[in-house]
mmCIF file as Biopython writes it, N, C-alpha, C and O atoms, coordinates in Angstrom:
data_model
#
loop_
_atom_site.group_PDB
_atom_site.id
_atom_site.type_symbol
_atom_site.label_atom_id
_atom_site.label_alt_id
_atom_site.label_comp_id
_atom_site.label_asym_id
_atom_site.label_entity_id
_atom_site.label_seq_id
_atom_site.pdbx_PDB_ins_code
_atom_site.Cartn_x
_atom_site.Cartn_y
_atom_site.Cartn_z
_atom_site.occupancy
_atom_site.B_iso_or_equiv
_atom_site.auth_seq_id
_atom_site.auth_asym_id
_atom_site.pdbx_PDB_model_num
ATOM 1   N N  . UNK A ? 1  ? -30.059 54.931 -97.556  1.0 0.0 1  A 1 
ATOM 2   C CA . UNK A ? 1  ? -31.087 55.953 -97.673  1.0 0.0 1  A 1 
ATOM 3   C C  . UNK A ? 1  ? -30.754 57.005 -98.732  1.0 0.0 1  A 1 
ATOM 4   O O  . UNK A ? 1  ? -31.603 57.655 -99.342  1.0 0.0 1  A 1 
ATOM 5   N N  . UNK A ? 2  ? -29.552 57.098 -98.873  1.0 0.0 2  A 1 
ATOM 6   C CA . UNK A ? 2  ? -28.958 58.135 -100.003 1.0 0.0 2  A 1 
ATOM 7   C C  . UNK A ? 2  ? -28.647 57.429 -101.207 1.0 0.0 2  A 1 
ATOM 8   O O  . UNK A ? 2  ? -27.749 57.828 -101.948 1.0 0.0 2  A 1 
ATOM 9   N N  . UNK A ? 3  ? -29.381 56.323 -101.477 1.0 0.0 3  A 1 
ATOM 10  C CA . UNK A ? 3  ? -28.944 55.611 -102.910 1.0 0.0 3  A 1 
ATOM 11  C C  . UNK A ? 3  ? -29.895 56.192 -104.011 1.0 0.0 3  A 1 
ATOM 12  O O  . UNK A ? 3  ? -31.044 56.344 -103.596 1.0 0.0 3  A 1 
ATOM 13  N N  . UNK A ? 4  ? -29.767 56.418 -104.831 1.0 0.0 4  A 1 
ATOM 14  C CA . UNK A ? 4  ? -30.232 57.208 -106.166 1.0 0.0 4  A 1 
ATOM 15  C C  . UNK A ? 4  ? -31.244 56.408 -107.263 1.0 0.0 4  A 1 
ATOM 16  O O  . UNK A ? 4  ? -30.899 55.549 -108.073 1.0 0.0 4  A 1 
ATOM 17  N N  . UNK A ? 5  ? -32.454 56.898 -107.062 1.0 0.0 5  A 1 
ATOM 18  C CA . UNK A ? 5  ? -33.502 56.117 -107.935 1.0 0.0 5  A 1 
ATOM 19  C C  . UNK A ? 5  ? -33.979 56.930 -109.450 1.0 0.0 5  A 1 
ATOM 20  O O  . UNK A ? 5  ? -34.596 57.957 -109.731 1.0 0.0 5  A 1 
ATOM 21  N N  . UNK A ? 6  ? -33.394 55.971 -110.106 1.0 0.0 6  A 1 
ATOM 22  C CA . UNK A ? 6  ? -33.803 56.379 -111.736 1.0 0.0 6  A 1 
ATOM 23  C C  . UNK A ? 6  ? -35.057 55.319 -112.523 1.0 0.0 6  A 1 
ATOM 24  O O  . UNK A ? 6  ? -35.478 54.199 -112.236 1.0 0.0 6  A 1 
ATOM 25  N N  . UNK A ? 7  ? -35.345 56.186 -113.504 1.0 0.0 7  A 1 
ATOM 26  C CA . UNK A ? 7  ? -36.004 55.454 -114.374 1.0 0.0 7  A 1 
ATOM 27  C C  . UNK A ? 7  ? -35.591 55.702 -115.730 1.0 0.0 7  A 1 
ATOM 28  O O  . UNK A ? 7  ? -35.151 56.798 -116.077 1.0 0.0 7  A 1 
ATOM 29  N N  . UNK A ? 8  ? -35.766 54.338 -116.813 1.0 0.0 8  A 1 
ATOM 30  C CA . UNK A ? 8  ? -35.944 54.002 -117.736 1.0 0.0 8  A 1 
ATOM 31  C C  . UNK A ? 8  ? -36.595 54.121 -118.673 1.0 0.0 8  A 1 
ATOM 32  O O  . UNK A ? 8  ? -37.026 53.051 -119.102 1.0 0.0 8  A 1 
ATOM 33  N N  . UNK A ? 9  ? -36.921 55.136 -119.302 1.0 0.0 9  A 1 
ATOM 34  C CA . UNK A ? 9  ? -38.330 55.034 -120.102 1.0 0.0 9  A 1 
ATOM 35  C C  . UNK A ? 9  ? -37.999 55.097 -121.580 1.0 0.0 9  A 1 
ATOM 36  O O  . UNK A ? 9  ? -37.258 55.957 -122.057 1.0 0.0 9  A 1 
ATOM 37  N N  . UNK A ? 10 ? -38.661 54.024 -122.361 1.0 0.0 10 A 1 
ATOM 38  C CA . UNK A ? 10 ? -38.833 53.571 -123.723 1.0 0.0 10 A 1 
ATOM 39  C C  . UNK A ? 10 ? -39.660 53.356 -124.741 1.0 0.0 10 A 1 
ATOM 40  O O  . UNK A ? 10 ? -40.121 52.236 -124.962 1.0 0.0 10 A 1 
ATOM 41  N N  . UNK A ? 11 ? -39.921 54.348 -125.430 1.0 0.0 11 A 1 
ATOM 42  C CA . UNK A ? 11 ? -41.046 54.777 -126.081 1.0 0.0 11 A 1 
ATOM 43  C C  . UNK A ? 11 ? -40.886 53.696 -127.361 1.0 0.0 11 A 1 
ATOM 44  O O  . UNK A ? 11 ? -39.886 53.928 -128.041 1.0 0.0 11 A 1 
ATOM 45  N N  . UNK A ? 12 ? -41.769 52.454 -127.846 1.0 0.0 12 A 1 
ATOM 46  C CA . UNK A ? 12 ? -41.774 51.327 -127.892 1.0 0.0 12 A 1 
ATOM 47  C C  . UNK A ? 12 ? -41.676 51.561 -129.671 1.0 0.0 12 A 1 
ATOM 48  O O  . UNK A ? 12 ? -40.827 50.973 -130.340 1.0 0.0 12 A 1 
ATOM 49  N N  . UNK A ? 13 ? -42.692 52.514 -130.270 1.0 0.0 13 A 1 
ATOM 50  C CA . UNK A ? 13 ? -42.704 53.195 -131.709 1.0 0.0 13 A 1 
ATOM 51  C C  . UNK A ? 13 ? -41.159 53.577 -132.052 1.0 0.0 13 A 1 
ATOM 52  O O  . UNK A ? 13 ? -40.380 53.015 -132.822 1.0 0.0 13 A 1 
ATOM 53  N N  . UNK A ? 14 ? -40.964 54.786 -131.174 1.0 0.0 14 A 1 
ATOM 54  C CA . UNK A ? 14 ? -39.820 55.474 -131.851 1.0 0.0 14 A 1 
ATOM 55  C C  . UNK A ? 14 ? -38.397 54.655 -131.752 1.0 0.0 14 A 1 
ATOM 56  O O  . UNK A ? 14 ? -37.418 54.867 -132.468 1.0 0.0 14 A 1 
ATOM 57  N N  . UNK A ? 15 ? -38.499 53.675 -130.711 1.0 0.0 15 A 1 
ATOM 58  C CA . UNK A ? 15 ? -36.999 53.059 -130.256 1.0 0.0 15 A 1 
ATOM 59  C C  . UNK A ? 15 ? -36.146 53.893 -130.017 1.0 0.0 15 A 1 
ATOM 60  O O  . UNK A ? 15 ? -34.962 53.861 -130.353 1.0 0.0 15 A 1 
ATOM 61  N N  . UNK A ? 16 ? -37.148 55.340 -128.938 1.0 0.0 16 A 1 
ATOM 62  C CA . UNK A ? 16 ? -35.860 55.941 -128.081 1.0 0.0 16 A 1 
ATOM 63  C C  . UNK A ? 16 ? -36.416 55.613 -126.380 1.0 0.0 16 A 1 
ATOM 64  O O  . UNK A ? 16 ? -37.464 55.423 -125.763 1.0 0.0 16 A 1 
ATOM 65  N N  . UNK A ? 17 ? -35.011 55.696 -126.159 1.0 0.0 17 A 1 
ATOM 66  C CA . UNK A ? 17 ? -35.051 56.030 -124.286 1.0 0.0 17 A 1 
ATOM 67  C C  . UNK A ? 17 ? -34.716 57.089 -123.763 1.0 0.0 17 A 1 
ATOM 68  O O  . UNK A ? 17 ? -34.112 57.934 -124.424 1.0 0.0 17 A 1 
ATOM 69  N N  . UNK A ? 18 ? -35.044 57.289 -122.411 1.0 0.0 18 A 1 
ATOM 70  C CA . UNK A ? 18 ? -34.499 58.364 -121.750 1.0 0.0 18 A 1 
ATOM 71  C C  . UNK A ? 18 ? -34.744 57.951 -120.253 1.0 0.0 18 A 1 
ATOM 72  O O  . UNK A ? 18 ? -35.765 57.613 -119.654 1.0 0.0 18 A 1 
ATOM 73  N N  . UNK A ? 19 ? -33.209 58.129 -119.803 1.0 0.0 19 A 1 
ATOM 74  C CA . UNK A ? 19 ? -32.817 57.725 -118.586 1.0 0.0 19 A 1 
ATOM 75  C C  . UNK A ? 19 ? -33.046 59.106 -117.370 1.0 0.0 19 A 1 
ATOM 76  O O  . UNK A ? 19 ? -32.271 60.062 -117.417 1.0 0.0 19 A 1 
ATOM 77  N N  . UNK A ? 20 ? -34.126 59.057 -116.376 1.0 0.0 20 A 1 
ATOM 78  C CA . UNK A ? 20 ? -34.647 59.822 -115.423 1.0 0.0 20 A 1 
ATOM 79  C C  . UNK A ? 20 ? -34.388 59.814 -114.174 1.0 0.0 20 A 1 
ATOM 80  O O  . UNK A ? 20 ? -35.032 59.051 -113.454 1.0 0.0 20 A 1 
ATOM 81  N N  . UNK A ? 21 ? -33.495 60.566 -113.683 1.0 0.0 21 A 1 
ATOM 82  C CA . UNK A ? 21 ? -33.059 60.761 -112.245 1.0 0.0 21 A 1 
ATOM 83  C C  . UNK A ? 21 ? -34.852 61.131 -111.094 1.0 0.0 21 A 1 
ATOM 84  O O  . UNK A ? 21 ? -35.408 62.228 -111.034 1.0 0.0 21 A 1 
ATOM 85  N N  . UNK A ? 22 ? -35.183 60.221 -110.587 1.0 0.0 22 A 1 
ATOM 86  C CA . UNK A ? 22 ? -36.166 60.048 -109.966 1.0 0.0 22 A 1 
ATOM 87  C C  . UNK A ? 22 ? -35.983 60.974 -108.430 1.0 0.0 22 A 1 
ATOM 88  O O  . UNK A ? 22 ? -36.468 62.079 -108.187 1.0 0.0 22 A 1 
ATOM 89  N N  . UNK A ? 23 ? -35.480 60.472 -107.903 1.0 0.0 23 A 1 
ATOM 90  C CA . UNK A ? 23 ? -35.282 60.854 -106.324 1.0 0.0 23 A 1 
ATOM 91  C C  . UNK A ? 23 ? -34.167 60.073 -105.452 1.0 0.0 23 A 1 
ATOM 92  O O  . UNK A ? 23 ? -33.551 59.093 -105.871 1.0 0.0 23 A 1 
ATOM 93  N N  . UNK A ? 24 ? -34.017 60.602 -104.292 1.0 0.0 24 A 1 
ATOM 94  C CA . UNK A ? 24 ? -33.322 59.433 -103.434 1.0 0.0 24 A 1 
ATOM 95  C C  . UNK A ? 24 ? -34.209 58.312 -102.739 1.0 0.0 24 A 1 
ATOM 96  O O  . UNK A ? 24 ? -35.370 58.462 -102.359 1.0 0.0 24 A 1 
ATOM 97  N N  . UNK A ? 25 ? -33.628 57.443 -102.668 1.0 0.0 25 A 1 
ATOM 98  C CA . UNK A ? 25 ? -34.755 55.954 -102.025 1.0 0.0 25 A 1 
ATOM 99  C C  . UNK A ? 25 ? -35.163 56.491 -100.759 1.0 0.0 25 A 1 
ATOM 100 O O  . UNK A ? 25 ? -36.339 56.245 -100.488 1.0 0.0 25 A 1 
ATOM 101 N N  . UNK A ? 26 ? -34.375 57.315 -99.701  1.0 0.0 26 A 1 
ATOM 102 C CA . UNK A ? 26 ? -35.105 57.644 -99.002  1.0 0.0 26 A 1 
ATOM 103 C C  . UNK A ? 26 ? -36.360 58.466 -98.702  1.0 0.0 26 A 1 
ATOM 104 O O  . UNK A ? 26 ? -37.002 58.540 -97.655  1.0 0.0 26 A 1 
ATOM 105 N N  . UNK A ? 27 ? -36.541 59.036 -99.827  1.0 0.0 27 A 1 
ATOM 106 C CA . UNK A ? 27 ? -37.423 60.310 -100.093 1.0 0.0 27 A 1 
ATOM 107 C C  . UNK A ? 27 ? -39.144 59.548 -100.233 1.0 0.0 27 A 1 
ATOM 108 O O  . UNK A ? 27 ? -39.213 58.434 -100.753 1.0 0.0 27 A 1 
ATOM 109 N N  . UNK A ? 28 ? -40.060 60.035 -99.885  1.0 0.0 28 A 1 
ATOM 110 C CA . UNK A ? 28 ? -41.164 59.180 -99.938  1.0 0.0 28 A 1 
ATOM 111 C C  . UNK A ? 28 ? -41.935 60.409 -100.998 1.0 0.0 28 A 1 
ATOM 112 O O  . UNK A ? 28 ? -41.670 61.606 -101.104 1.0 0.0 28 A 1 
ATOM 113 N N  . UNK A ? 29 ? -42.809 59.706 -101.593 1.0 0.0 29 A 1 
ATOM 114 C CA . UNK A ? 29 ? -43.802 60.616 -102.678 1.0 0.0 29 A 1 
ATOM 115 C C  . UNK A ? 29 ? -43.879 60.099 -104.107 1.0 0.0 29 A 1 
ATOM 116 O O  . UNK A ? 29 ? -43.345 59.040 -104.435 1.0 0.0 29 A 1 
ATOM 117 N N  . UNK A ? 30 ? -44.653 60.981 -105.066 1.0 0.0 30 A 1 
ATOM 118 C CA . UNK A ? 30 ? -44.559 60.287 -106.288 1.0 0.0 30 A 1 
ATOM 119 C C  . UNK A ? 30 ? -43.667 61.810 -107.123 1.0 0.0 30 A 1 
ATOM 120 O O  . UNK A ? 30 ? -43.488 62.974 -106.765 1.0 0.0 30 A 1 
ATOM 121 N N  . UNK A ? 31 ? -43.398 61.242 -108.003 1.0 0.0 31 A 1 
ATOM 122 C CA . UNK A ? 31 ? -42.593 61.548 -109.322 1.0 0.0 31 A 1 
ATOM 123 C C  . UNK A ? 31 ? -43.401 61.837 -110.832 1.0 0.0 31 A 1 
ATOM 124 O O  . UNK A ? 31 ? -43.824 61.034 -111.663 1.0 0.0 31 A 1 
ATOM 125 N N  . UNK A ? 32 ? -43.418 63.089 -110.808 1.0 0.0 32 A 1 
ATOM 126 C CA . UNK A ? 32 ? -43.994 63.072 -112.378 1.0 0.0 32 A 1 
ATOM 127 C C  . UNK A ? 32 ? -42.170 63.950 -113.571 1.0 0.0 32 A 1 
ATOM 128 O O  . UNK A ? 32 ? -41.076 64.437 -113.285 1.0 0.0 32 A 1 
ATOM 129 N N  . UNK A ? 33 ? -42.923 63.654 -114.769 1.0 0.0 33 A 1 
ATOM 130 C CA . UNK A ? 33 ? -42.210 63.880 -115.419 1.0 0.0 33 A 1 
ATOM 131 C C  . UNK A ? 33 ? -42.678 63.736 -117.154 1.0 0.0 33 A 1 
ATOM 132 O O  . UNK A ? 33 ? -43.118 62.780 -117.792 1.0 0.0 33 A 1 
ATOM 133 N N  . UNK A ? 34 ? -42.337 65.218 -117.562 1.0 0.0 34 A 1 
ATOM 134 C CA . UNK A ? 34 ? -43.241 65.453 -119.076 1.0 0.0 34 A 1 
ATOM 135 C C  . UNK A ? 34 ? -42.190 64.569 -119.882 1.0 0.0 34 A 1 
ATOM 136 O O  . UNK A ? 34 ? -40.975 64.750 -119.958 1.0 0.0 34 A 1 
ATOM 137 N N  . UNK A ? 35 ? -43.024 63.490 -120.509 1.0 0.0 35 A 1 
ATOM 138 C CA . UNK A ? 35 ? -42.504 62.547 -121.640 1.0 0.0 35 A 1 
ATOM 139 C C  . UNK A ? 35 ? -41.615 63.970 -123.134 1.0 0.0 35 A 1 
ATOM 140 O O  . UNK A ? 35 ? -41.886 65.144 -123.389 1.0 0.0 35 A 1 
ATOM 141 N N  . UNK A ? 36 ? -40.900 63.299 -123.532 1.0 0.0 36 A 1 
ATOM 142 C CA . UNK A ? 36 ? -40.488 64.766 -124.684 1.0 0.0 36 A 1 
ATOM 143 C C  . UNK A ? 36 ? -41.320 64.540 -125.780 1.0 0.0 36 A 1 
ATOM 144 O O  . UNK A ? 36 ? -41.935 63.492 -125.979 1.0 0.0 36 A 1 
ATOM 145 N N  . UNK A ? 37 ? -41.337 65.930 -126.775 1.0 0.0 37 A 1 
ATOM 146 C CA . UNK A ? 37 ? -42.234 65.833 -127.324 1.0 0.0 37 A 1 
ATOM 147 C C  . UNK A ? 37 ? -42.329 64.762 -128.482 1.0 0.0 37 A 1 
ATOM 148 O O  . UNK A ? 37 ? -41.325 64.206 -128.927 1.0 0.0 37 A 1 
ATOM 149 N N  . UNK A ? 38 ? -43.385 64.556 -128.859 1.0 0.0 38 A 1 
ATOM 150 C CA . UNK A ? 38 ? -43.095 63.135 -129.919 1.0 0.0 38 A 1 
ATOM 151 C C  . UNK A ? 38 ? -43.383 61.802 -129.646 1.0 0.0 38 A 1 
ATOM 152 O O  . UNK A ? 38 ? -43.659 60.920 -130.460 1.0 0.0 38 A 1 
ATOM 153 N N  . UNK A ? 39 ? -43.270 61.703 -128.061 1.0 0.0 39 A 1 
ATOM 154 C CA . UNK A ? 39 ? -43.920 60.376 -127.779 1.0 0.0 39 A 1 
ATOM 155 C C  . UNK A ? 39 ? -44.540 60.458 -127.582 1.0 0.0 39 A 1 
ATOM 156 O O  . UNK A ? 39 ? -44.871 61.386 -126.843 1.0 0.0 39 A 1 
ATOM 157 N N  . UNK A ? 40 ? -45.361 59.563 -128.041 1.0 0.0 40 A 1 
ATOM 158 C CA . UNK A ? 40 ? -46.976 58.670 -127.573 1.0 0.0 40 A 1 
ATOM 159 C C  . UNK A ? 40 ? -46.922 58.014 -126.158 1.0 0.0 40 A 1 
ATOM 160 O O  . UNK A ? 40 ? -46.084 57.130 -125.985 1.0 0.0 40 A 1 
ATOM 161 N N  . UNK A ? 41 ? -47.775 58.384 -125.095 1.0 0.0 41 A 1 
ATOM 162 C CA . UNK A ? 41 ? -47.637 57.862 -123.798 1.0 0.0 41 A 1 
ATOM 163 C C  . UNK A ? 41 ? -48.001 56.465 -123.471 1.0 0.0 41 A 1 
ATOM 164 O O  . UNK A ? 41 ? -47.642 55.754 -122.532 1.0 0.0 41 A 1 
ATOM 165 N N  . UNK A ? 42 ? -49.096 56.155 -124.833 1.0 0.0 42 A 1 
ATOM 166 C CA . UNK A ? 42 ? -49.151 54.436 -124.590 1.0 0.0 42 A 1 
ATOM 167 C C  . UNK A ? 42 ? -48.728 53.320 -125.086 1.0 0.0 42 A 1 
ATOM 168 O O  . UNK A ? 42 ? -49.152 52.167 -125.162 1.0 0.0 42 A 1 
ATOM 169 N N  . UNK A ? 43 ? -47.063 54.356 -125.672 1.0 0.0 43 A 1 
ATOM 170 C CA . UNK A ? 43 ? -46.284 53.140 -126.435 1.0 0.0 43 A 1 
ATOM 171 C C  . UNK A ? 43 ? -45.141 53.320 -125.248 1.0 0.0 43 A 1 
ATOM 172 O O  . UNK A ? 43 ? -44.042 52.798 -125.436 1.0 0.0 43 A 1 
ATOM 173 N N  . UNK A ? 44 ? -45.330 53.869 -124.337 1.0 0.0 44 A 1 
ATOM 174 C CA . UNK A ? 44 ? -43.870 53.790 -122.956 1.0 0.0 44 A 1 
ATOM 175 C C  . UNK A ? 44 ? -43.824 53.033 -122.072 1.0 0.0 44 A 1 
ATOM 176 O O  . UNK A ? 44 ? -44.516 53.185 -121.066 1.0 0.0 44 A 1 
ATOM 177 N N  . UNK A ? 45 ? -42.931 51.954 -122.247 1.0 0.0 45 A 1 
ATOM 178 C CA . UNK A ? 45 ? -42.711 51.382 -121.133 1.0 0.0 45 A 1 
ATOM 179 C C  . UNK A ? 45 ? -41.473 52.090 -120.119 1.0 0.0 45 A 1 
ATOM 180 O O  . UNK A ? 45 ? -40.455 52.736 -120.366 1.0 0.0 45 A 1 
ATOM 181 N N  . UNK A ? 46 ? -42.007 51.698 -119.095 1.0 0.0 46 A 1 
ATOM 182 C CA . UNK A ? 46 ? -40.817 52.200 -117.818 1.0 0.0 46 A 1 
ATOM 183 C C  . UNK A ? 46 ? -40.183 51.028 -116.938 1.0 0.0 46 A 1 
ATOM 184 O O  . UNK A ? 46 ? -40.759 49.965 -116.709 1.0 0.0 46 A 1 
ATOM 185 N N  . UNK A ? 47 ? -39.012 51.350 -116.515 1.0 0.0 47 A 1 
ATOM 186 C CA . UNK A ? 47 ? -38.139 50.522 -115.673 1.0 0.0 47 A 1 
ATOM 187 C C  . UNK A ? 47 ? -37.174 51.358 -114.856 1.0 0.0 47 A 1 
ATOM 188 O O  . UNK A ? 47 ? -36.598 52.331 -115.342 1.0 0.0 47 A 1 
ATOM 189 N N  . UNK A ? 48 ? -36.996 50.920 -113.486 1.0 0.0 48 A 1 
ATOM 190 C CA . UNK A ? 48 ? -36.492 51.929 -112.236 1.0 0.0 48 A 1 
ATOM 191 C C  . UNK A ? 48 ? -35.253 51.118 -111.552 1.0 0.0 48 A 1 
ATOM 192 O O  . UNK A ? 48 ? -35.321 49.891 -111.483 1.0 0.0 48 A 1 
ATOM 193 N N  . UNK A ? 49 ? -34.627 51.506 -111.274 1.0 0.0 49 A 1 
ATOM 194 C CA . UNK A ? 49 ? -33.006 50.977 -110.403 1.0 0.0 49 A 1 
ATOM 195 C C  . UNK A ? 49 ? -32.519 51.886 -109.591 1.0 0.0 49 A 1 
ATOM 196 O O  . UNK A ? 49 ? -32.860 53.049 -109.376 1.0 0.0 49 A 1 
ATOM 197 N N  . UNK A ? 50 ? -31.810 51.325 -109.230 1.0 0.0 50 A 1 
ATOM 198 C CA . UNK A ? 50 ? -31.266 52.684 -107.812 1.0 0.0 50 A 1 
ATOM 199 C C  . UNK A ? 50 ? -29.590 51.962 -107.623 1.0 0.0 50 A 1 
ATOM 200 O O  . UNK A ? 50 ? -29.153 50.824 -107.446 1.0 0.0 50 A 1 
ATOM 201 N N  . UNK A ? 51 ? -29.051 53.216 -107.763 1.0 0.0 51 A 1 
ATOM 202 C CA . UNK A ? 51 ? -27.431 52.843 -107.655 1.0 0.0 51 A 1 
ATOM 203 C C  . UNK A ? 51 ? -27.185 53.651 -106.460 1.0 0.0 51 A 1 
ATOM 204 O O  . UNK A ? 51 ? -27.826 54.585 -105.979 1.0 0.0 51 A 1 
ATOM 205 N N  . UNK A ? 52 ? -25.822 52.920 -106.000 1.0 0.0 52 A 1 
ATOM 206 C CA . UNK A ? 52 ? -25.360 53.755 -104.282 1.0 0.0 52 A 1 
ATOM 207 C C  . UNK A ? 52 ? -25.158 55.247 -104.628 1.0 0.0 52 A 1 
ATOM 208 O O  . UNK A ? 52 ? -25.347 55.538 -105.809 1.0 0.0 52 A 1 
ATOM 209 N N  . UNK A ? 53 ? -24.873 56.043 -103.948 1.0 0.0 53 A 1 
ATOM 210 C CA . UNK A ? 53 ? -24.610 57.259 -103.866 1.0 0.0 53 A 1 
ATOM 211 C C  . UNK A ? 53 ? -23.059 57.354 -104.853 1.0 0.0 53 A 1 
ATOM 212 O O  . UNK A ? 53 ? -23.131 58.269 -105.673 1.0 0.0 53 A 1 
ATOM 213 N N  . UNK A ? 54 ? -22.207 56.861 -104.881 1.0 0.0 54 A 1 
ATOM 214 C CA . UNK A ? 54 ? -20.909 56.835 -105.392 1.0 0.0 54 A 1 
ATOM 215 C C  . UNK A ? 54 ? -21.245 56.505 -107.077 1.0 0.0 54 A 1 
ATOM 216 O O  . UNK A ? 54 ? -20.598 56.985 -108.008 1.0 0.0 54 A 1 
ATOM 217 N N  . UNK A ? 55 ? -22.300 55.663 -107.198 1.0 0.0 55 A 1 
ATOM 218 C CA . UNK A ? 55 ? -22.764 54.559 -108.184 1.0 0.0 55 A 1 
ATOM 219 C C  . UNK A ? 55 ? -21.834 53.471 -108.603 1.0 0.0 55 A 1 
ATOM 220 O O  . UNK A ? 55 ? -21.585 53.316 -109.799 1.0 0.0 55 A 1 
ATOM 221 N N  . UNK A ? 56 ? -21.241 52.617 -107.576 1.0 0.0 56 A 1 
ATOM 222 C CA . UNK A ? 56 ? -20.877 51.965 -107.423 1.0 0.0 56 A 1 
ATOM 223 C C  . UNK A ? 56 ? -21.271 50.342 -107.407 1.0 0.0 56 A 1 
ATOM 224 O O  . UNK A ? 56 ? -20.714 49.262 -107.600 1.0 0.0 56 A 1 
ATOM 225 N N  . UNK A ? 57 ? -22.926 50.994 -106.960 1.0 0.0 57 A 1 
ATOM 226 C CA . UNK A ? 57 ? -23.196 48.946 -106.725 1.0 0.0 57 A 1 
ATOM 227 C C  . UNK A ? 57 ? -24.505 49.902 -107.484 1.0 0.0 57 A 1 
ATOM 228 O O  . UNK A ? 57 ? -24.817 51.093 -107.477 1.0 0.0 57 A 1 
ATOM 229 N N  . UNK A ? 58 ? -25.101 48.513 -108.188 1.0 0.0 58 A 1 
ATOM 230 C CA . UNK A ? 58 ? -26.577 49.019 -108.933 1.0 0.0 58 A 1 
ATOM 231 C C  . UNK A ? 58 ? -27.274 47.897 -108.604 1.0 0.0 58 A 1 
ATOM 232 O O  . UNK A ? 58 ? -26.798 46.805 -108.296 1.0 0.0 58 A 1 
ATOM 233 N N  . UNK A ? 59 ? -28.775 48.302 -108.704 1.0 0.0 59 A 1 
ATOM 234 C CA . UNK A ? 59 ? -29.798 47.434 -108.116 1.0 0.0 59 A 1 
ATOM 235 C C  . UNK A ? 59 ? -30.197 46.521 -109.241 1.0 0.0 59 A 1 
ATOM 236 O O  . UNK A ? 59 ? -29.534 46.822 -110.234 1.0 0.0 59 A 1 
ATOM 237 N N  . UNK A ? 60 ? -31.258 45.234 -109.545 1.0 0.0 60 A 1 
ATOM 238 C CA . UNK A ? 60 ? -31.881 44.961 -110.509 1.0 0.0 60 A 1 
ATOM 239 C C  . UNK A ? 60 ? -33.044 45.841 -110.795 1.0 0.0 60 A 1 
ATOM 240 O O  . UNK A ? 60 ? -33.604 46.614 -110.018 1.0 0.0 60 A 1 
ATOM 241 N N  . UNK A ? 61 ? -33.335 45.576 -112.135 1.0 0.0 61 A 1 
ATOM 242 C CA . UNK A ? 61 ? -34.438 46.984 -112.311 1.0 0.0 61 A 1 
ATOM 243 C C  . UNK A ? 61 ? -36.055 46.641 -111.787 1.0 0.0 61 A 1 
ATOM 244 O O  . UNK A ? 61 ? -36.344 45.878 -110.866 1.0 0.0 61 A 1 
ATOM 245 N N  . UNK A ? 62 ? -36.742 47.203 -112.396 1.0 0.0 62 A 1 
ATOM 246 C CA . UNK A ? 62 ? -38.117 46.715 -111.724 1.0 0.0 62 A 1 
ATOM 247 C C  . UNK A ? 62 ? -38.872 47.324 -112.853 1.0 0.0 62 A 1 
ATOM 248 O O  . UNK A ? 62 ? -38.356 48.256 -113.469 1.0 0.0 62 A 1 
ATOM 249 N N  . UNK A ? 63 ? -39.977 46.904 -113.157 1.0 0.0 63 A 1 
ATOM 250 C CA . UNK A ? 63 ? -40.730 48.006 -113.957 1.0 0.0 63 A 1 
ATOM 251 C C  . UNK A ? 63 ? -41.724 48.531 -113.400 1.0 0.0 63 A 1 
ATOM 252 O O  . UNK A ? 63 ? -42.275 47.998 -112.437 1.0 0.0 63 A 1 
ATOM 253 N N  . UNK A ? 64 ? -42.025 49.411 -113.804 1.0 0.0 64 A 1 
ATOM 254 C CA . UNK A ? 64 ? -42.842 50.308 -113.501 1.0 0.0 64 A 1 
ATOM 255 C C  . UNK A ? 64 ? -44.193 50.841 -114.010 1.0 0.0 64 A 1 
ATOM 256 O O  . UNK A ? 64 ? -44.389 51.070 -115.203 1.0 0.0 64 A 1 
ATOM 257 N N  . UNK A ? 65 ? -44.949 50.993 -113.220 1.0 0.0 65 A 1 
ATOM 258 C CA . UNK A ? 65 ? -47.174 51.060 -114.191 1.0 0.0 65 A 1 
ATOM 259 C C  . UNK A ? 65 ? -47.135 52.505 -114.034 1.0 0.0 65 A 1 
ATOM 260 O O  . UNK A ? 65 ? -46.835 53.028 -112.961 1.0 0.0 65 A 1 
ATOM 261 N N  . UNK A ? 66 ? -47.455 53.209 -115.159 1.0 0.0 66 A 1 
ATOM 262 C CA . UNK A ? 66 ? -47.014 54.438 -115.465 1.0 0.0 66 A 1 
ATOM 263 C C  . UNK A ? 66 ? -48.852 54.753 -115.425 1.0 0.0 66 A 1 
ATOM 264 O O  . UNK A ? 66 ? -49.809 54.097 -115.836 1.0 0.0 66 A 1 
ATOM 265 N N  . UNK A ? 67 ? -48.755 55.800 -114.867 1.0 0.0 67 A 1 
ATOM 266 C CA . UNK A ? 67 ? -50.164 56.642 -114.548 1.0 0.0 67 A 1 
ATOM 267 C C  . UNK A ? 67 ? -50.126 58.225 -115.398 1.0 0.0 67 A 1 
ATOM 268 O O  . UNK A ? 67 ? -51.074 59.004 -115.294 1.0 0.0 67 A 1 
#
């Protein structure tokens, strides 16, 4: 319940990322978060993983439909 959910996000033009501390898996709700300035929102793809609390074991990623 305390494992740590991030996201991935990769703005597809510029060929940058930025790695986003989301929430804990136990936590229920949604997540927003202002893209930085410069990207275009419909060149971002997203992808989410969740590592243990220690970050010790990591999940496979998943992607994500960005609203």
């Amino acid at each position: 319940m305390d494992d740590r959910v991030y996201a991935v996000l990769f703005e597809t033009a510029l060929k940058r990322l930025k790695i986003v501390t989301l929430r804990n898996r136990g936590e229920s709700g949604s997540t927003s978060f202002a893209l930085p300035k410069g990207w275009d929102n419909s060149k971002v793809v997203a992808y989410c993983f969740a590592t243990s609390k220690n970050g010790s074991q990591v999940s496979d990623s998943e992607y994500l439909i960005i609203e």
